[in-house]
C-alpha positions in Angstrom: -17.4 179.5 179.7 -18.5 181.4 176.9 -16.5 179.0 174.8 -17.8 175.8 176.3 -21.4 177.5 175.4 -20.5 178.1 172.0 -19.3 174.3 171.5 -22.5 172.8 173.4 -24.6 175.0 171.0 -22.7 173.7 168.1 -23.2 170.0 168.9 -26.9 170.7 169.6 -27.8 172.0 166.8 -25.8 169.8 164.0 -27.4 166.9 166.1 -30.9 168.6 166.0 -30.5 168.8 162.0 -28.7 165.2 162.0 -31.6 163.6 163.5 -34.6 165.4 161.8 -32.5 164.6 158.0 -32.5 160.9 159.7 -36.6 160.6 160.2 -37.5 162.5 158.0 -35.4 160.5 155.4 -37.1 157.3 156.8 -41.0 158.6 157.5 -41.1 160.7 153.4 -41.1 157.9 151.2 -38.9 154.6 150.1 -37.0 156.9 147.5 -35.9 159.6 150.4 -35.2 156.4 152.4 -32.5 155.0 150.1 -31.1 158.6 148.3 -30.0 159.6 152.1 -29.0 156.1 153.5 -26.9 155.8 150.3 -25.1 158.6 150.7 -24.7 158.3 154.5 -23.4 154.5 153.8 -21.1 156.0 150.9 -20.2 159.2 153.2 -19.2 156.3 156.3 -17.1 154.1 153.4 -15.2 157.1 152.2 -14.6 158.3 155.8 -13.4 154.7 156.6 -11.1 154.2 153.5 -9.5 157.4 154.0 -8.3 156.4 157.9 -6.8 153.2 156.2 -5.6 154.4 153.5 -1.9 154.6 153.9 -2.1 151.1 155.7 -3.4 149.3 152.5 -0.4 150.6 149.8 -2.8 150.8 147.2 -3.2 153.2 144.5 -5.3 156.0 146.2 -8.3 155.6 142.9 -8.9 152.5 144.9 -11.1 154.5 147.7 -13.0 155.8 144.9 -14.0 151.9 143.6 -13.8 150.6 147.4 -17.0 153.8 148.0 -18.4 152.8 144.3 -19.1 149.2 146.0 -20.3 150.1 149.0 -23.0 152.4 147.1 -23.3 149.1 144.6 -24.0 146.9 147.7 -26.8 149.2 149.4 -28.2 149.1 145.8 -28.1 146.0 145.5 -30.4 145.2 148.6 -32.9 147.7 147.7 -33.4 146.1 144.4 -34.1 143.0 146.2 -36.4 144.2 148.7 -38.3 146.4 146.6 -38.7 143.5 144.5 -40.9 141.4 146.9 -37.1 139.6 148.2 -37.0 137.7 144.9 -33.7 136.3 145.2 -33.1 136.7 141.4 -32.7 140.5 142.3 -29.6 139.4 144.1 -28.1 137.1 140.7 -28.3 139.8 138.4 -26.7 142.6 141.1 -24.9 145.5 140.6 -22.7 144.7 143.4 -21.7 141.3 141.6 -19.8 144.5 139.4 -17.7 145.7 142.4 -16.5 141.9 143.9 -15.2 141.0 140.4 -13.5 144.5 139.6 -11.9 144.8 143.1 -10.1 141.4 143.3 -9.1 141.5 139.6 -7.8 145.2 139.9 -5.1 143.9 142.5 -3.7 142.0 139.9 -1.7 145.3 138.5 -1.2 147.2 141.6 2.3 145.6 141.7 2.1 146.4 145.5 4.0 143.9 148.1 1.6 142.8 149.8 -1.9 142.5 147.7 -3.9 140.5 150.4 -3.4 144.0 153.0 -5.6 145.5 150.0 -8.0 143.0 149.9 -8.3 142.7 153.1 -9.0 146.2 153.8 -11.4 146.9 151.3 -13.8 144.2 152.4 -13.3 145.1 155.8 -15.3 148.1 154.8 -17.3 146.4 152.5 -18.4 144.5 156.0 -18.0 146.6 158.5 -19.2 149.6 157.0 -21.2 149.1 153.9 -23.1 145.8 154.6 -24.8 147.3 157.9 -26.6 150.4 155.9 -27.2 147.8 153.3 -29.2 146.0 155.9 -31.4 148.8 157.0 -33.0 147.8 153.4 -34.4 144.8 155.1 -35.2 146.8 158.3 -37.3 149.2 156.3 -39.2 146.5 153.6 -39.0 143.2 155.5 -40.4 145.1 158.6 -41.6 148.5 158.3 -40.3 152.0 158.4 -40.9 152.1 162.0 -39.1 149.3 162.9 -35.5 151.2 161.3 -36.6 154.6 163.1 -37.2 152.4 166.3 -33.6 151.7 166.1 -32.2 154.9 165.8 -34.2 155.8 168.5 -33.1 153.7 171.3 -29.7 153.9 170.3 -30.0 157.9 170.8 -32.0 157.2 173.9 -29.7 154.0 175.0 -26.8 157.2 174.6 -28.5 159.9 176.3 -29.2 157.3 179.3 -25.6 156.2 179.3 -24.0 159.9 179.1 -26.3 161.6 182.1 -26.4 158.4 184.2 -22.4 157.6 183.9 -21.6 161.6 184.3 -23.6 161.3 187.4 -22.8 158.4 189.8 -20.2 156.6 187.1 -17.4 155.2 188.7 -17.0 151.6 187.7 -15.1 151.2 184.1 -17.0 149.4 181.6 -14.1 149.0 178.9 -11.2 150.9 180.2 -8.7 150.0 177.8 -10.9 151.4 174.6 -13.1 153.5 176.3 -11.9 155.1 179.8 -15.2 156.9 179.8 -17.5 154.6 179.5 -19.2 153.3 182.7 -21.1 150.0 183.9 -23.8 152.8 185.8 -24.0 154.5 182.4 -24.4 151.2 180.7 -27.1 150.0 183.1 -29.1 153.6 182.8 -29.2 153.7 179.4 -30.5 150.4 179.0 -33.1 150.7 181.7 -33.7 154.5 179.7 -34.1 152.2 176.1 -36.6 149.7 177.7 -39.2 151.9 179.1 -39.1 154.0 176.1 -39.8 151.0 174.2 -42.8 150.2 176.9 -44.0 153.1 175.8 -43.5 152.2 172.1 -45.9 149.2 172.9 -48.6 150.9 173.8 -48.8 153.0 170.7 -47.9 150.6 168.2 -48.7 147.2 167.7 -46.5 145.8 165.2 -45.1 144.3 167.7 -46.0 143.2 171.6 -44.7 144.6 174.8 -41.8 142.3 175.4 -40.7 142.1 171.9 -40.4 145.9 172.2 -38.3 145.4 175.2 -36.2 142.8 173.5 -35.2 145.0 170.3 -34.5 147.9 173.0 -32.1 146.2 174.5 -30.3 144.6 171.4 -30.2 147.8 169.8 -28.8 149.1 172.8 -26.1 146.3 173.9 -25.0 145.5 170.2 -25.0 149.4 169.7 -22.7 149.7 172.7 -20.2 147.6 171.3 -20.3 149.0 168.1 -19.2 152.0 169.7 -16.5 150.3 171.2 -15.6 148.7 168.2 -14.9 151.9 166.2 -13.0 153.5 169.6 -10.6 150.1 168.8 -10.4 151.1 165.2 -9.3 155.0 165.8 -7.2 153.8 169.1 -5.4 151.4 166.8 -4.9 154.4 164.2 -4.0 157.0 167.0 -6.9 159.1 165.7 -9.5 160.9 168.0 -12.3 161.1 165.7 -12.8 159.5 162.3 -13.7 162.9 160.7 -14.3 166.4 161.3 -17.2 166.9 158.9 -19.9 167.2 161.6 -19.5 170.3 164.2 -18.7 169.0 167.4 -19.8 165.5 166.3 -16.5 164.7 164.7 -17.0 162.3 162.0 -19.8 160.1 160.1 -18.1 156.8 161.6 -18.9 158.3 165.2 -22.2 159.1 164.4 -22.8 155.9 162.7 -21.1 153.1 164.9 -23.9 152.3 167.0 -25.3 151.1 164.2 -23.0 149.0 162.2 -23.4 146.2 165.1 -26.8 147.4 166.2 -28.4 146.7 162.5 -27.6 143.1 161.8 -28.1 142.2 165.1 -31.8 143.7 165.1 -32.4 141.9 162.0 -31.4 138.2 163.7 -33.4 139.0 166.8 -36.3 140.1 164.9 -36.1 136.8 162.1 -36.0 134.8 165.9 -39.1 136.6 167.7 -40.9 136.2 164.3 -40.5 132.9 163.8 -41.0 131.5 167.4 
């Protein structure tokens, strides 16, 4: 008992500090904004290069220029939203640096097969990197609020999920990824996400009630399969957890993949209910 309590403690308090680094990152100012989402994005790329690493046969200073682009690409986007969305920010990019460098450096790996190390490499770049590059748009397209709404209902969409499907769980959502994972949970933390973001609505008027709803439950559906995307990606590697750099949180992957689908797919819904 008194080592469960330890280990609840643990994961309480590293998620207590994780949350208040991520609003208060997103509430200071744009330059605390992009110093802490680009080293979470660059902390998630190194995490994800190191769990593919021996899959690629590369030359391991490759997860040091495979990281260097993923900082280059959140860079990249923040020049061209802080510059009004100009799309001349995007010619002159840094991260035009990092797409010529990477496919021209596989040139004298001399490895057997060249397109695994490709292919792995912009796997991150996508999977991993592009998402925090995105939150750029959240937070300048859209405002601050918008990016710590979507935090938000993934942590509620979660909390929902985990007390509903611990209580009266019993139907598998995803069995063969996730054998935890419930339909019960899945319906209580959406139901959880909505009426926080009724409650959202009534506060704040950048956007109207059932737009609120809307992003709620994208955030929370997309974010539900991001999570089930990364438990493919560690099942495929016959890893638990993608790190053990958090206490009791395992890595920054499993704190992160909620939002790697959740992101883009706020952006699309919110270009749609904006232009309707």
């Amino acid at each position: 008992m008194a080592l469960s309590l330890k280990t609840v403690a643990i994961r309480a308090v590293t998620g207590a500090v994780f949350i208040s680094v991520i609003i208060g990152a997103i509430l200071w100012n744009q330059y605390s904004f992009a110093l802490i989402f680009c080293a979470f994005s660059a902390l998630a790329s190194a995490e994800f290069y190191r769990l593919v690493e021996d899959l690629t046969h590369t030359p391991r200073g490759t997860r040091f220029i495979d990281v260097s682009g993923s900082i280059l690409l959140f860079l990249t986007l923040y020049i061209y939203a802080v510059q009004d969305f100009d799309i001349s920010a995007i010619i002159t990019a840094p991260y035009l640096i990092y797409f010529l460098v990477r496919f021209i450096m596989q040139l004298y790996d001399k490895v057997e097969r060249p397109l695994e190390g490709w292919a792995y490499s912009f796997l991150g770049q996508i999977y991993v990197a592009l998402p925090f590059a995105l939150c750029n748009i959240l937070y300048f397209r859209f405002s601050p609020l918008i990016l710590l709404s979507l935090f938000a209902f993934i942590w509620i969409n979660d909390t929902g999920a985990y007390l509903v499907g611990c209580t009266i769980g019993k139907h598998r959502l995803f069995e063969r990824i996730s054998p935890k994972k419930s339909w019960e949970g899945f319906w209580g933390g959406l139901i959880l996400a909505a009426g926080a973001a009724f409650v959202a609505s009534r506060f704040f008027d950048i956007l109207n009630t059932w737009q609120w709803i809307g992003l709620a439950l994208t955030c929370s559906i997309f974010g539900t399969w991001g999570d089930l995307c990364e438990s493919l990606i560690k099942r495929s590697l016959n890893v638990k957890d993608s790190g053990n750099i958090l206490p009791g949180h395992g890595g920054w992957l499993d704190r992160f993949d909620s939002v790697l689908l959740a992101a883009p797919a706020a952006i699309l819904y919110l270009f749609i209910v904006m232009t309707l």
